[in-house]
N, C-alpha and C positions, 0 to 999 in steps of 0.2 A: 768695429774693426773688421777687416776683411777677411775672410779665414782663407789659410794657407791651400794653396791645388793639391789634388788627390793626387797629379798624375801628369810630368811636363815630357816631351819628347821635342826636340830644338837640335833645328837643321839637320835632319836624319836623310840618310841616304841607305839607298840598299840595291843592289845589281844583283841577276841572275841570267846563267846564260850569257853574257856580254851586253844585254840591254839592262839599262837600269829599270826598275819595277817604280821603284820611286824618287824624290830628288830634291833636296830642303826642306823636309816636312816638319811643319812643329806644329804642335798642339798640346793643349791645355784643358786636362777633367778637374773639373771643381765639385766642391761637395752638393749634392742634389742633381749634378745634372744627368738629365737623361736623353742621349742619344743615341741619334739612329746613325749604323756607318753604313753608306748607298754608294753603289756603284755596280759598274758591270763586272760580269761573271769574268775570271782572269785579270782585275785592275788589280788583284795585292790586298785587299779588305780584310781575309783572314791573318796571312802574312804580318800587314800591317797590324793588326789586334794579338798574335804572335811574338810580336817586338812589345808591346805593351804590354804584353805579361811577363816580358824578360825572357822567353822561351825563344827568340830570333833574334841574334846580337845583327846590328847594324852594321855598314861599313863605314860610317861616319855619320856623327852626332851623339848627342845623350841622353840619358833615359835617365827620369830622379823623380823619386817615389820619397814622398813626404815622410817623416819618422813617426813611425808608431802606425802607419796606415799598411793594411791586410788590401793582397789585390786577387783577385780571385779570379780562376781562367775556365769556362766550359771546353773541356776536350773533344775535337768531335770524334776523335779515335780513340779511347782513352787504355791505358798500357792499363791491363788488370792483371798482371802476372804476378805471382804471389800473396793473391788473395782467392779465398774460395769460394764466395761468394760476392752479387752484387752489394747485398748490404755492406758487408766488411771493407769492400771497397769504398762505396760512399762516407761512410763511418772514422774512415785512417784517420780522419785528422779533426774527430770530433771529442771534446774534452770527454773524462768517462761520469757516466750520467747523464749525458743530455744527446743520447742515442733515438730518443723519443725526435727528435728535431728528422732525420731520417725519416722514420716510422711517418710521419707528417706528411713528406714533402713525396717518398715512395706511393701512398696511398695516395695524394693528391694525382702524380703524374704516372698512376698504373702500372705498374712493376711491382713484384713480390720483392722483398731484402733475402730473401732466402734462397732464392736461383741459384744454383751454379754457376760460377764465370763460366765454366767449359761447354755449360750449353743454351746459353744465354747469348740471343740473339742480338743483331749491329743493334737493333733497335732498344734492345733492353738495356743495353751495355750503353747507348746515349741517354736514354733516360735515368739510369744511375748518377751517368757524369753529370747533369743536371742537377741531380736530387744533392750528390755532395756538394754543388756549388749554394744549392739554396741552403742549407746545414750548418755551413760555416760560416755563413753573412759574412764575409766580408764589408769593406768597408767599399770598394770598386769591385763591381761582376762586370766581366768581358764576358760577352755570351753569344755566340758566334750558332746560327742558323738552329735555333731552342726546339722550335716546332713541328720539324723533320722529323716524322716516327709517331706524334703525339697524335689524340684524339682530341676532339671540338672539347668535347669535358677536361680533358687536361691542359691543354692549352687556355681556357676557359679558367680554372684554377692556376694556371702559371701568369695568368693576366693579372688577379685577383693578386698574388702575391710579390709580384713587380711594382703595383698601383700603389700597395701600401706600403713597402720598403721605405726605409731609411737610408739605405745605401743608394752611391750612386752607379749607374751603369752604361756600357757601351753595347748596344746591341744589331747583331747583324741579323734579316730575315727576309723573306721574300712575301712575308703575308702583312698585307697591307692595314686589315684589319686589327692587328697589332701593335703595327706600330704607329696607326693611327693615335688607339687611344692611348700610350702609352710616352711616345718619345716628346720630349719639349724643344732639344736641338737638334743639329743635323750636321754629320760627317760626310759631305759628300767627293769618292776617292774617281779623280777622274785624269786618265793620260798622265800619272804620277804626282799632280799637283791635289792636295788637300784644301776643299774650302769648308771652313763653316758659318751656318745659320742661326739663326739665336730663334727657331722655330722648329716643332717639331716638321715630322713624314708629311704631315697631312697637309699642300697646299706645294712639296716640292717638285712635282713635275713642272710647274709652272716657274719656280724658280731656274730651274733648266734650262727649257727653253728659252728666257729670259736670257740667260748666260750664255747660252748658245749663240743668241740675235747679235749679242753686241760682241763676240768673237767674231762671227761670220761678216758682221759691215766692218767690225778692224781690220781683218782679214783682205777685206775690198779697196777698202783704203789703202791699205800698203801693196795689194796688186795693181794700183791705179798706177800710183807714186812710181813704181820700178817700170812700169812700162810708160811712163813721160820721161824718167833719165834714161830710160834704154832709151827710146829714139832721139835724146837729144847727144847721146854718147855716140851712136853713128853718127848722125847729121852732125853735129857739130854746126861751128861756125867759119864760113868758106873765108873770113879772115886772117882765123889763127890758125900758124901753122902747129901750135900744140895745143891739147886741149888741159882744162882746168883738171890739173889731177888730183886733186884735193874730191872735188866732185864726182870724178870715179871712182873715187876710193870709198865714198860714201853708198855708189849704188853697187859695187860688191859686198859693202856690209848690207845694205837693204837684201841683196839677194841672199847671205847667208843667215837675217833674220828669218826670212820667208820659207829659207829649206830646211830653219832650224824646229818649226812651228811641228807639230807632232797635230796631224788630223786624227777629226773623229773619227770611231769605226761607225761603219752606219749597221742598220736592223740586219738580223740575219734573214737569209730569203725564202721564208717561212709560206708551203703553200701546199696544202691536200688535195690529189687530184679523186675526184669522187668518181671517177671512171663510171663504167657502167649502171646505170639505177637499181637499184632494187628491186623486190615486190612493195606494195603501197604497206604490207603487214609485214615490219619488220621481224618481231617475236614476240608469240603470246603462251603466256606462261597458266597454266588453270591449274587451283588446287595443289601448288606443288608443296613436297616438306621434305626436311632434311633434316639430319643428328647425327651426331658421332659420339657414339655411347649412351650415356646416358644424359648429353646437352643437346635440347632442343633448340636448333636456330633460328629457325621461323616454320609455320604449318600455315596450311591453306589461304596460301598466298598465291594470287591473282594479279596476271601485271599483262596489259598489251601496249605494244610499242610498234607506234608508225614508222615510215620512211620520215626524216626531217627531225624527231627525237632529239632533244639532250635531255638525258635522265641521271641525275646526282644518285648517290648512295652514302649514306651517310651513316654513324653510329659510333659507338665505342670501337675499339683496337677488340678485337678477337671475337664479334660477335657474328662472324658471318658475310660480311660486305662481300669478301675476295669470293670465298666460296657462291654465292647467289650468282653471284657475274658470272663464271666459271660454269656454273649450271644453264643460265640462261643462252649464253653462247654454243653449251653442247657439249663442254671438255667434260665437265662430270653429271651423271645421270641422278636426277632427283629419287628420294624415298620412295616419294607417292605423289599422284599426277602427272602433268604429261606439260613436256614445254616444245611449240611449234616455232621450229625458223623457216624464214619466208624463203622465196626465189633470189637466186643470183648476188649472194653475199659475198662481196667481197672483202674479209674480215683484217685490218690490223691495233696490234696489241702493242703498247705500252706499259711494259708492266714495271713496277717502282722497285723490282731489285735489278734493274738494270742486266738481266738474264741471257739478254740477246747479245748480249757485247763482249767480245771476250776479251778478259783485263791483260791479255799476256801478249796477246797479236798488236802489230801497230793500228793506226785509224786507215790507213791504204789497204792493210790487208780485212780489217771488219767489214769495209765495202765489198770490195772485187771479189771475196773468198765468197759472200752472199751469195747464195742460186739465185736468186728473181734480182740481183743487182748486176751481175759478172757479164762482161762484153766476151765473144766466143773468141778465143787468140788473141786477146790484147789486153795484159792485163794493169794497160793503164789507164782504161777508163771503165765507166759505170755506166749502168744504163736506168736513165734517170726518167719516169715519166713516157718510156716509149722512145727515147731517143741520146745514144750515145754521149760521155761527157767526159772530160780528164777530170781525176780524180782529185788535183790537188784545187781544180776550179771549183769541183761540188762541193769540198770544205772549206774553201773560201766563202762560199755563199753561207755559210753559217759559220763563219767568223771565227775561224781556225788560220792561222799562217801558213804559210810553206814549209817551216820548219818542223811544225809538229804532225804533219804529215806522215811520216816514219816512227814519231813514238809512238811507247807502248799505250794503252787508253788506258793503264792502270794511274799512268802520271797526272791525270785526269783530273781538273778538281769536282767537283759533283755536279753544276752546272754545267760544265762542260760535256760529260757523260751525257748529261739529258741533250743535250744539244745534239750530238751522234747519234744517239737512238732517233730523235726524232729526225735527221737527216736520212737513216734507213726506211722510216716509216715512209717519209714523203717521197720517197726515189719510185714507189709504187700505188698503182692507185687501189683505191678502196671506198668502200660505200659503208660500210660499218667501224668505227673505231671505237678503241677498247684503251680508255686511258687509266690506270692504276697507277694513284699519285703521280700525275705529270705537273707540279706544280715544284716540287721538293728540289731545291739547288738553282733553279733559275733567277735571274736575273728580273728586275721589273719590267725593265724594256721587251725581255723576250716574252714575258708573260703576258704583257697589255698585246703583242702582235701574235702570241696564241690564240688568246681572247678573238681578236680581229677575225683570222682566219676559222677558226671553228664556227662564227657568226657568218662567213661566207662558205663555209662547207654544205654541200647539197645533201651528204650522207647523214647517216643515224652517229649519234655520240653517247656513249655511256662510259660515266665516272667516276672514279672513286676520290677522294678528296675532301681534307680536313681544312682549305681552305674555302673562309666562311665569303671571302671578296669574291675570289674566284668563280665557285658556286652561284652566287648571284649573279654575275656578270654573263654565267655562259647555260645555267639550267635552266629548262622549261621544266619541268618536272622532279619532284626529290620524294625518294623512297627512303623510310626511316625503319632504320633499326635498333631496337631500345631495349634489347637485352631478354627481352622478354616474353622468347620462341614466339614476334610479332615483326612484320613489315607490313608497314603502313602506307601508303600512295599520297602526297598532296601535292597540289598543283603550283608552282615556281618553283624559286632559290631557295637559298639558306633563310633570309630574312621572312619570306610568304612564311614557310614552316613554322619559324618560331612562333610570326604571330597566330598561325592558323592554332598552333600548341597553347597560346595565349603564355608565352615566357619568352617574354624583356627583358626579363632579368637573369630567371635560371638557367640553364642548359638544358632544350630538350633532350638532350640525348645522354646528360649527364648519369652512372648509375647511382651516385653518391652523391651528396652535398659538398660544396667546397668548405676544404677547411685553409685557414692561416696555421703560417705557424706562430706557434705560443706556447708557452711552458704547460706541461701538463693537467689533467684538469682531476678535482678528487674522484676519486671510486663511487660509484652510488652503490649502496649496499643491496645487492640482489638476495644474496641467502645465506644461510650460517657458513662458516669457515672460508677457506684462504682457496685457491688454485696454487699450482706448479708457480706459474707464471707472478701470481700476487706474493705469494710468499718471498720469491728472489726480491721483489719488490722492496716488502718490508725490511727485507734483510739489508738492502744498499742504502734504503734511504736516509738512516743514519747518519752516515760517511760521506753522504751527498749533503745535507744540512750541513754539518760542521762544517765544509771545504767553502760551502756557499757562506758563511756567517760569516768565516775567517774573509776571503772575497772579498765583505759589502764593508768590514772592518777597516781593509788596507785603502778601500775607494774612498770610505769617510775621512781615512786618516788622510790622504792625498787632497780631497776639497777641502780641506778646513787649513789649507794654506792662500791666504787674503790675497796673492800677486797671483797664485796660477791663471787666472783667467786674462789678466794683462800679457803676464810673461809665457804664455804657452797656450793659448785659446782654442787650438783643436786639441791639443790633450786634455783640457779642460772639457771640453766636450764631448767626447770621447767618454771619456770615467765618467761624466753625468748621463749621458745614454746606457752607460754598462751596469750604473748603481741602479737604476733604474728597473732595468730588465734583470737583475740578480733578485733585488730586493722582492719583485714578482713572481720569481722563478720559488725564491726562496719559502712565500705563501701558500703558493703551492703544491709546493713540496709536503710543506707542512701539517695542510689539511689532507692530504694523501695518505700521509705515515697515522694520523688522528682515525682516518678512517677504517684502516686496514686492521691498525692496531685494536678498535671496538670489533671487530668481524673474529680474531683470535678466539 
């Protein structure tokens, strides 16, 4: 028997601004599936993943969530206000006792439970919203751009624990590498219309452009069509003195099919000019070392870098990547050793908090206000490359309309943000570029035409970057950082390293093992007596047993009616997945409380 959809949304409509975003959408999540939602940067993806969590009412259509199904939303902003911490926050809505599920999903995806919200970074504050969504499993995870923020190790372990899920999910990302291995269908959101695939990410560019072909010859065909009745509607026939109006009536609706069709946006006009060459010795770094306090980040470290260079940096979240770069360029002076920058640099920087842009000003004034962009008395155009442009033309070239020309860049969604920054970067030319996470909120299409242009840039490239596709596709060179006051030289991408590391399997750069989550595991007995920490232990786990016993009690008492699997077969399934992971939880418990209680 076929189990009931997690998740239906039928003929949904939603307008902003006076254009609609989208327009009959329906769609259906069933239990296991795993999709990818694809599309460009500004199509409605989050939006549209928004209304599926019920947090964007529509303006026509409905939304209907199966009874007894948990739908679970990744926040990419998430309101922490009246909580004190990030733990307490991922925590709100975790039964009490199985706190431990946090503790899990925190350490998998690097972040302390203990942070302060008040000084707890965008980055820290998303990887909480993460860690609550992995906590409370839900039954459906919407999880909108996960690995923004994350290291190759965390992402790496958030792979690990999507793979094995039982839940199903809708996921949005820009790292391909993910959802390669992860997604089985595809949401793809394009010029308001929703198609899907009964295939995962991997294989749909080609489906695209496929879909593309056969738009673009309909498209032919109907412009053929309107220009034979156009000139048989002049011409006519010198017989009649009136013409078939039936047949004109026909090619004004052909024409208002044709003006109704909503064209593609094409690539943005993505291009670095490398201006002036270099010297052949970009930067050579001898012996250098750096620490802040008492954490050493790396010591006599050796690095030289040609004209032509793309050099990766890679490692864990806080072990130094920023600061090395930062060094190597000259912003900050090393401990010990000496680092050489060559002749005639001309340096630009992309750095991933989006620092250059200011969220308050419109996109008209982030340009023209620019010193190395501002035309002298006119402050409506830019000066792009060595030669004058109107300002709403050069955001056109990177896929911004007329209208949002004037707004603020705070209304921004985060692709779009990257999209301006890199519209400032390219208005000048440069021979050294300095990308710091430029991968974060883009779009595939704009990514594969980064890719492009960095592979025809003449200049030097260094980057920082958790994407592992990325990486491969655009580094000669990857410098590792492993935590362990070490940077390491090997020669390609992300995939040379691993296996230069000989790990196929694990995480070079991981500093932990991945874990799942799963119910706690027993205490192994170190030494006589209890901890602060073990003793609170002892003392809940009592109150946790009986609440679980009772639990596994009402779920027995529930399966052991002979129609529930006919008459109710996802609650049926349901309470057998729940008995299941209680009845586990509840062993475990048990051999905890056993252990703790002999250590007394």
């Amino acid at each position: 028997m076929a189990r009931a959809p997690l998740l239906q949304l039928s003929d949904l409509s939603l307008t902003f601004g006076g254009d609609p975003l989208f327009e009959g959408i329906t769609l259906t999540v069933q239990p296991g599936d795993r999709l990818a939602l694809v599309g460009r940067n500004g199509s409605g993806k989050s939006t549209l993943m928004k209304v599926m969590a019920g947090l964007v009412e529509a303006d026509r259509g409905l939304r209907a969530v199966s009874p007894g199904v948990s739908v679970g939303y990744m926040e990419q902003d998430p309101d922490m206000s009246g909580f004190a911490t990030l733990g307490d926050y991922a925590a709100s809505r975790i039964p009490e006792g199985e706190g431990y599920r946090v503790e899990v999903a925190a350490e998998g995806l690097g972040f302390k439970p203990e942070t302060p919200v008040s000084s707890a970074s965008g980055g820290e504050k998303r990887r909480a919203a993460l860690a609550k969504l992995v906590a409370e499993a839900p039954e459906l995870m919407l999880i909108d751009e996960p690995t923004n923020h994350l290291d190759i190790a965390a992402i790496e372990w958030l792979e690990d624990f999507l793979n094995q899920t039982r839940a199903a999910y809708v996921l949005i990302s820009h790292d391909r590498a993910l959802l390669n291995r992860l997604t089985r269908q595809t949401f793809w959101l394009d010029r308001g219309v929703l198609r899907r695939r009964e295939l995962g990410f991997l294989g749909f560019e080609e489906w695209r452009e496929e879909t593309w072909e056969t738009e673009d010859e309909a498209r032919h065909k109907l412009d053929r069509k309107i220009k034979a009745e156009a000139r048989w509607a002049v011409e006519g026939i010198s017989a009649r003195r009136k013409r078939n109006q039936g047949r004109v009536r026909a090619l004004a609706a052909l024409r208002d099919e044709r003006s109704n069709q909503i064209r593609r946006k094409g690539t943005a006009a993505l291009e670095f000019d490398s201006g002036t060459a270099s010297g052949k010795k970009v930067i050579e770094a001898k012996g250098v070392a750096k620490a802040f306090g008492d954490k050493v980040l790396f010591q006599n470290f050796d690095l030289r870098i040609l004209r032509g260079d793309r050099v990766a940096f890679v490692g864990p979240n806080g072990v130094g990547k920023t600061t090395l770069l930062k060094m190597l360029t000259g912003e900050i002076a090393p401990d010990q050793g000496s680092v050489y920058l060559g002749t005639s640099l001309e340096i630009a920087i992309f750095d991933q908090s989006r620092a250059r842009l200011d969220p308050e000003a419109s996109l008209w004034n982030n340009l023209t206000n620019d010193p190395l962009m501002a035309v002298s008395g006119n402050s409506d155009q830019v000066m792009v490359r060595g030669y004058p442009k109107h300002v709403v033309a050069y955001l056109k070239d990177f896929l911004f309309d007329e209208s949002q020309a004037r707004a603020p860049v705070k209304s921004l969604s985060g692709g779009e943000k990257a999209r301006l920054l890199l519209a400032k970067l390219m208005a000048k030319p440069s021979n050294l570029l300095i990308l710091d996470e430029p991968t974060n909120d883009l779009d595939v299409e704009t990514l594969d035409l980064l890719q492009d242009i960095l592979g025809d840039y003449d200049g030097t490239v260094l980057l920082v970057s958790h994407d592992r596709d990325f990486i491969d596709r655009v580094a000669t060179t990857t410098v590792a950082l492993e935590g362990n006051a070490k940077a390491t030289v090997y020669p390609g991408g992300w995939s040379d390293y691993a296996a230069q590391r000989g790990a196929q399997e694990e995480s070079p750069v991981a500093q932990a093992p991945r874990k799942t989550i799963e119910p706690p595991k027993p205490i192994k007995k170190t030494a006589e007596g209890l901890t602060f920490t073990e003793k609170k232990r002892l003392d809940t786990l009592p109150g946790l047993i009986a609440r679980m016993e009772a639990e596994i009690a009402k779920l027995n008492q529930l399966l052991s009616d002979p129609e529930l699997y006919k008459r109710e077969p996802v609650k049926f399934q349901k309470a057998s997945d729940m008995l299941t992971e209680r009845q586990e939880a509840l062993a475990a418990a048990e051999e905890d409380w056993l252990d703790l209680s002999d250590r007394t």
